[in-house]
C-alpha positions in Angstrom: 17.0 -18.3 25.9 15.0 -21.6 26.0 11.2 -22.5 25.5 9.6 -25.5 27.5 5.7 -27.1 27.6 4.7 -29.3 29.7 2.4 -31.9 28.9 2.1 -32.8 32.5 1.5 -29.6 33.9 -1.6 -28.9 35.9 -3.6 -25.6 36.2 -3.5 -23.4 39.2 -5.5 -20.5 40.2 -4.7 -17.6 42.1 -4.0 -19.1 45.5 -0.4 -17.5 45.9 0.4 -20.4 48.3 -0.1 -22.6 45.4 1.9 -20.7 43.4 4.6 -20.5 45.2 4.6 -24.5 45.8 4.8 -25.0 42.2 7.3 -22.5 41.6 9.4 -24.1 44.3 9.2 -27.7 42.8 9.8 -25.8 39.1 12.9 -24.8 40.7 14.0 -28.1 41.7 13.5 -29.8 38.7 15.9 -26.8 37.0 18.6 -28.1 40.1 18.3 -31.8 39.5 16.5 -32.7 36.3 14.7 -36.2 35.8 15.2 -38.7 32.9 11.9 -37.2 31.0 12.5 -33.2 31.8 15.2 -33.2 28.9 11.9 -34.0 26.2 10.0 -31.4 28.0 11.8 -28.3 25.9 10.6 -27.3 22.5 13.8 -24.9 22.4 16.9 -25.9 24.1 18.7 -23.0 26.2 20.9 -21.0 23.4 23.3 -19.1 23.7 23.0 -15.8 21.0 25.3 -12.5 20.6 23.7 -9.4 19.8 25.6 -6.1 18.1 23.6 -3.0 17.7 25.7 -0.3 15.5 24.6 3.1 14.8 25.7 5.9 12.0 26.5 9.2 14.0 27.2 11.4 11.0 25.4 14.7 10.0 25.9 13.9 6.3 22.9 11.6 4.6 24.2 8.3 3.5 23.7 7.6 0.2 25.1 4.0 -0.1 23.7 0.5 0.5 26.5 -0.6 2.2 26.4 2.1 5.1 22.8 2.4 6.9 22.1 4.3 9.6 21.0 1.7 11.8 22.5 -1.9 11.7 21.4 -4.7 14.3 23.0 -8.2 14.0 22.5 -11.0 16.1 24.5 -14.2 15.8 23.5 -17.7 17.2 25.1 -21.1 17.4 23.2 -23.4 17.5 19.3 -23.5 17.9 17.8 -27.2 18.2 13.2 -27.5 18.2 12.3 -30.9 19.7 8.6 -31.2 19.2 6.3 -34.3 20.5 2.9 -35.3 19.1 1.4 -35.0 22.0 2.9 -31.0 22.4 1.9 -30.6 18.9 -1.8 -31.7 19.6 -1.6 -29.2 22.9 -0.7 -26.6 21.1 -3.6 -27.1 18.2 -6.4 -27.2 21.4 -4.8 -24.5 22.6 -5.2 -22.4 19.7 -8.9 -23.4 19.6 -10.0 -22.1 22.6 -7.8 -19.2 22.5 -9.9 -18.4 19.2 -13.3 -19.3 21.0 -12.3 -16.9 24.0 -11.7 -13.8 21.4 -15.3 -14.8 19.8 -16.8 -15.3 23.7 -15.1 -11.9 24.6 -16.5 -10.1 21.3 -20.2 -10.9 21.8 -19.6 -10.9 26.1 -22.2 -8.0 25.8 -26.5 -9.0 26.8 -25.1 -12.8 26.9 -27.0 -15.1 28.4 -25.5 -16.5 32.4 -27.8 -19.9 32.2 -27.4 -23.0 30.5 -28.8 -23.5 27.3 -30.6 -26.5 28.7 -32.3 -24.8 31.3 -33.1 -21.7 28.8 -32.8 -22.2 25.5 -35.6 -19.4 24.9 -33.4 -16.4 25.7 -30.0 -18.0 24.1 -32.2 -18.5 20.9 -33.3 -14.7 21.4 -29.8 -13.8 22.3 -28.4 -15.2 19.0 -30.7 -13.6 17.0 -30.8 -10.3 18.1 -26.9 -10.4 17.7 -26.9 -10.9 13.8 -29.8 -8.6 13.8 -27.7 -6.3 14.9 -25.0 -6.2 12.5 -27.9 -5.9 10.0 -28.7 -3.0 11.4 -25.5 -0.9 11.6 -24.6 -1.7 8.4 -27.7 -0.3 6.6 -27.9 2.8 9.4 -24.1 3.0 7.4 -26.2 3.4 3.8 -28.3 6.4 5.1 -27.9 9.2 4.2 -27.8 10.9 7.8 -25.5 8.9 8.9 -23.0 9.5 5.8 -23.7 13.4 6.2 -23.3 13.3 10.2 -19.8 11.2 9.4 -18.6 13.3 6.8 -19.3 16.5 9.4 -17.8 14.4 11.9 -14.4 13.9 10.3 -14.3 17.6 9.1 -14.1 18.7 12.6 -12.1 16.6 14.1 -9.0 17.1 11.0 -9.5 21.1 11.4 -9.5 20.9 14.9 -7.0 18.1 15.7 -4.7 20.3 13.3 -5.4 23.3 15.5 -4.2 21.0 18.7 -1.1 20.0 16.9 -0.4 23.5 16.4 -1.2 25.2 19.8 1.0 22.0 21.3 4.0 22.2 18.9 4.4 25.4 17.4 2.7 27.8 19.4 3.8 25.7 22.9 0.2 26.4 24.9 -3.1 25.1 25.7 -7.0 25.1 24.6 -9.2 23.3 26.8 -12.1 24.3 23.6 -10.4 22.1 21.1 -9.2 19.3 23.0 -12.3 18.7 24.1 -13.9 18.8 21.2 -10.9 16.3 19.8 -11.4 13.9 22.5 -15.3 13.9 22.0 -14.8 12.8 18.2 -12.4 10.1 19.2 -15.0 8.5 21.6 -17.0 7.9 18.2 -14.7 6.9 15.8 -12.6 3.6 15.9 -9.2 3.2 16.2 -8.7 2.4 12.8 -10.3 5.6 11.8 -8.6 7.5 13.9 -4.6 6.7 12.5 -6.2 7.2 8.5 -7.7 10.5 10.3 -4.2 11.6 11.6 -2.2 10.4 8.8 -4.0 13.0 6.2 -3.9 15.8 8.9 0.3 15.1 9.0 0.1 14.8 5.0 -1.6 18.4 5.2 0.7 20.1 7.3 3.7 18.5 5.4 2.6 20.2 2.5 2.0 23.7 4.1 5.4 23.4 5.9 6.9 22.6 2.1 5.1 25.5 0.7 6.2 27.5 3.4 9.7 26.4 3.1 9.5 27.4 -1.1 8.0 30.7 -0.3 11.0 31.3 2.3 13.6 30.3 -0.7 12.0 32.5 -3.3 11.8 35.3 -1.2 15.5 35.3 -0.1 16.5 34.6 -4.2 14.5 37.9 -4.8 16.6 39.5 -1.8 20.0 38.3 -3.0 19.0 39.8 -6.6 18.5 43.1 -5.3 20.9 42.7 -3.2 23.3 42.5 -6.3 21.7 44.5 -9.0 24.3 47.0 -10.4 23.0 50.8 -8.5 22.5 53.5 -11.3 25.7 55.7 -11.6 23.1 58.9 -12.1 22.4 58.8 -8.4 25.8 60.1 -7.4 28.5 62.6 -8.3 28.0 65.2 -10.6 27.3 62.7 -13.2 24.2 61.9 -11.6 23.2 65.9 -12.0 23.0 65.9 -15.4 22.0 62.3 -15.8 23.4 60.9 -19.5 24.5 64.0 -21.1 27.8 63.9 -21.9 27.8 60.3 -22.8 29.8 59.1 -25.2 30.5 55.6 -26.6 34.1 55.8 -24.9 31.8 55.7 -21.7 30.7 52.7 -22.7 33.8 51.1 -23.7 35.1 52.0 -20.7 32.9 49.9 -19.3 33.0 46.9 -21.1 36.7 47.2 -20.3 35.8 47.0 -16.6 33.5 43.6 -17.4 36.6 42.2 -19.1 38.9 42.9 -16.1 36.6 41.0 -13.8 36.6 37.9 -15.8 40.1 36.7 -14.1 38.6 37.1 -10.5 35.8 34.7 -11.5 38.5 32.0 -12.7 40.0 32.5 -9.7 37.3 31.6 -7.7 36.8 28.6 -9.4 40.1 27.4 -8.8 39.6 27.6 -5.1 36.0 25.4 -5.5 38.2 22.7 -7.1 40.6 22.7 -4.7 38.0 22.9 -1.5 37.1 18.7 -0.3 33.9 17.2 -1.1 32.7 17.4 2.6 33.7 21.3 2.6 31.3 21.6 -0.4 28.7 19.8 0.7 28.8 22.1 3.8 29.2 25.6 1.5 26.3 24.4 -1.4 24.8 21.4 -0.6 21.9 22.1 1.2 20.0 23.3 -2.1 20.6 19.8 -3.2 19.6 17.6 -1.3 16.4 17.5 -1.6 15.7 19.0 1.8 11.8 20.1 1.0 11.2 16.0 0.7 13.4 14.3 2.4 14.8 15.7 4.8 13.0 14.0 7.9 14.9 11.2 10.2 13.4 8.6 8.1 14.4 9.7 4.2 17.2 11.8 4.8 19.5 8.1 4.3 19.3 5.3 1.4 18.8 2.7 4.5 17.4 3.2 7.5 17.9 0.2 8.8 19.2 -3.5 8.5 18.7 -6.1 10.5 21.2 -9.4 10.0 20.2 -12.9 11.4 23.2 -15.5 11.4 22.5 -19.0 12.4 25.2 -21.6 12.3 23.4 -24.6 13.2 19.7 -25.2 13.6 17.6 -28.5 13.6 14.1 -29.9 14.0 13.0 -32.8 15.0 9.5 -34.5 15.2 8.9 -37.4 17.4 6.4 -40.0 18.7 5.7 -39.9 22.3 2.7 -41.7 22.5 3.8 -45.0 23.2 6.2 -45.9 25.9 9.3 -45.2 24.1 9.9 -41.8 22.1 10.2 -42.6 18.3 11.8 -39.9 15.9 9.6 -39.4 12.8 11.5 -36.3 11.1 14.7 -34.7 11.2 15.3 -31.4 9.7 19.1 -29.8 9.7 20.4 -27.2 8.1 23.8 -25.0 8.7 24.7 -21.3 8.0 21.3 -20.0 7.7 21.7 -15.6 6.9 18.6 -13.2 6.5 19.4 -9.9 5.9 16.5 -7.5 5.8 17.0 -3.8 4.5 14.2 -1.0 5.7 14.3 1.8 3.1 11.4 4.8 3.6 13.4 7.1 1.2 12.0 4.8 -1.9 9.2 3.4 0.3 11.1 -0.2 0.0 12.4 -3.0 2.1 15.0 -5.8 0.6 14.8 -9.0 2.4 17.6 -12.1 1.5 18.3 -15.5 2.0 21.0 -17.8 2.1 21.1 -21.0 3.3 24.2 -23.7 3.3 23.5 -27.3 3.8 20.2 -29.1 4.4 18.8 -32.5 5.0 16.0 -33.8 5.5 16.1 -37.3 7.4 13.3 -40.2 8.0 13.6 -41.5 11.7 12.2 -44.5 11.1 14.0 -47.7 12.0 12.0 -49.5 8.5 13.6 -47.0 6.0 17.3 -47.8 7.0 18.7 -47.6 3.5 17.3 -44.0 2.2 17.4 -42.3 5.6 18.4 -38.9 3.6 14.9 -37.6 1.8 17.0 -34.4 0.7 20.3 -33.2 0.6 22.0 -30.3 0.1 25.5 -29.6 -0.1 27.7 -26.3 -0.4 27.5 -26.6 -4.3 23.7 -26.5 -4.5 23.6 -23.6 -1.7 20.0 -21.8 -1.7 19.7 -18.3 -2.3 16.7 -16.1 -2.8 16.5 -12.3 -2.5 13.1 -10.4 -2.8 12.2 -6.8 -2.7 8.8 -5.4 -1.9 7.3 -1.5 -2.4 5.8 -0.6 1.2 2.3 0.4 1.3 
């Protein structure tokens, strides 16, 4: 990986003759470099190792220390040369990319002329365009518009829910509603649009919870009829006469048979506390883990995902190539730089650390020969810093 610019490059359009001359000639310059092509990169080529390390098990991890997905990369050594006159390239560059974005925004009813040949219809131009922001925003205030907008979001949450539904659950097709979903979203921004879709998943979340609580209550009523002691009238002659002939002895007799199943429930749980943790997660922990909330790709684990940055070495370096001779101004360099960032959705969190080793800062200049070293700092004064941010 590397990153060059040019100063002396020249622009090129589409002839693919001419694009294929100065791809040729790029290519010799990579074969046999000159004196000068060396100054040319901003990023020398580097060298990085990448390790990508995934969790595979069905259990939720609870810890910090295990996430389900871990990326790491490693590099060695990662040296930024950058010239004033790259520096001032890159500051032009910016500028025009920032006046094409403004060009290509107000592109619409503009003017092809010069503004010295018509100044007229750019002046007319220019006005119109503010006067038309003025405009939408107080069409925004009336109250047509507000009602029309609110009807306008109404339909398209009922009936992008119905689409989501006939897709997903019901696995067929209505032309009616997306039609009518695909008219809306020619009105409505993009922007509008994801808030749009995020409350319709938000609504069905909460009906599939309340679904999945009406489904649990039902089958705790089941299992309590299920095991609901059957009246001993309903059999045998007993169940003839129905409680004549009861005595208390009856009933002692029966408390005799709720003492004689005590044992059997002891014994039970002396088999729980023998069974592993992982065979009782698998027997009662699915009531427990908070499956009606969390139990998505993205919550069911403490982290999701960390993401580890290891640099050993890294520099940068400003310099003066203005004149005929390339003067260093700045040197920055700094060693066993690690950022570690952890993604959490489960607590709507990330973690982000760093910890860098040594840095100095150095003064290129050939004047300041005595107090080259602006800042220094060793292994004892090592920098660390660790932050942690609530997602929005």
């Amino acid at each position: 990986m590397s990153m060059y610019w040019d100063t002396n490059a020249r622009f090129f359009g589409h002839d693919m003759h001419e694009i294929k001359d100065l791809m040729m000639n790029y290519k010799a310059d990579l074969v046999e470099p000159d004196a000068s092509y060396a100054s040319k990169y901003i990023v020398n080529p580097v060298n990085s190792e990448a390790k990508f390390i995934q969790d595979l098990s069905s259990w939720p991890l609870r810890s910090d220390l295990n996430p389900r997905l871990s990326f790491t990369m490693d590099l060695q050594l990662v040296a930024l040369q950058l010239s004033k006159s790259q520096y001032n390239q890159m500051l032009a560059l910016g500028e025009e990319i920032t006046r094409w974005n403004l060009q290509h925004s107000n592109r619409v009813g503009r003017p092809t002329n010069t503004i010295t040949k018509n100044p007229r219809t750019w002046w007319r131009w220019a006005i119109m365009k503010h006067l038309s922001t003025i405009k939408k925003m107080r069409e925004r205030r009336k109250k047509e518009f507000i009602c029309r907008r609110v009807k306008l979001i109404l339909c398209y949450v009922e009936n992008y829910q119905k689409l989501l539904n006939i897709k997903y659950v019901l696995k067929t097709q209505n032309n009616e509603v997306s039609d009518i979903v695909c008219q809306v979203e020619e009105e409505l921004s993009l922007n509008e649009l994801l808030i749009l879709r995020e409350i319709v998943y938000e609504k069905l979340d909460r009906i599939r919870i309340a679904k999945k609580q009406q489904e649990k209550t039902k089958s705790q009523k089941r299992g309590l009829s299920k095991t609901k002691k059957p009246d001993s009238r309903g059999w045998g002659w007993h169940g003839w006469f129905g409680n004549w002939g009861q005595t208390n002895e009856g009933l002692i007799e029966i408390d005799d048979k709720t003492e004689s199943t005590q044992p059997v429930h002891d014994q039970q749980k002396s088999v729980y506390e023998e069974l592993d943790d992982r065979e009782l997660y698998e027997m009662f922990g699915e009531g427990f883990t908070e499956k009606e909330t969390n139990d998505s790709f993205l919550r069911r684990d403490n982290v999701l995902l960390k993401l580890n940055f290891n640099l050993d070495k890294g520099s940068i370096t400003v310099y003066d190539d203005t004149a005929h001779k390339c003067l260093g101004v700045v040197d920055l360099q700094f060693n066993r730089l690690q950022l570690a960032t952890q993604w959490r959705p489960r607590t709507s969190t990330y973690t982000m650390q760093v910890d860098l080793g040594d840095v100095v800062l150095k003064d290129l200049d050939k004047i300041n020969k005595h107090y080259s070293n602006l800042v220094k700092l060793s292994d004892q004064s090592r920098l660390a810093t660790t932050n942690t941010q609530q997602l929005n």
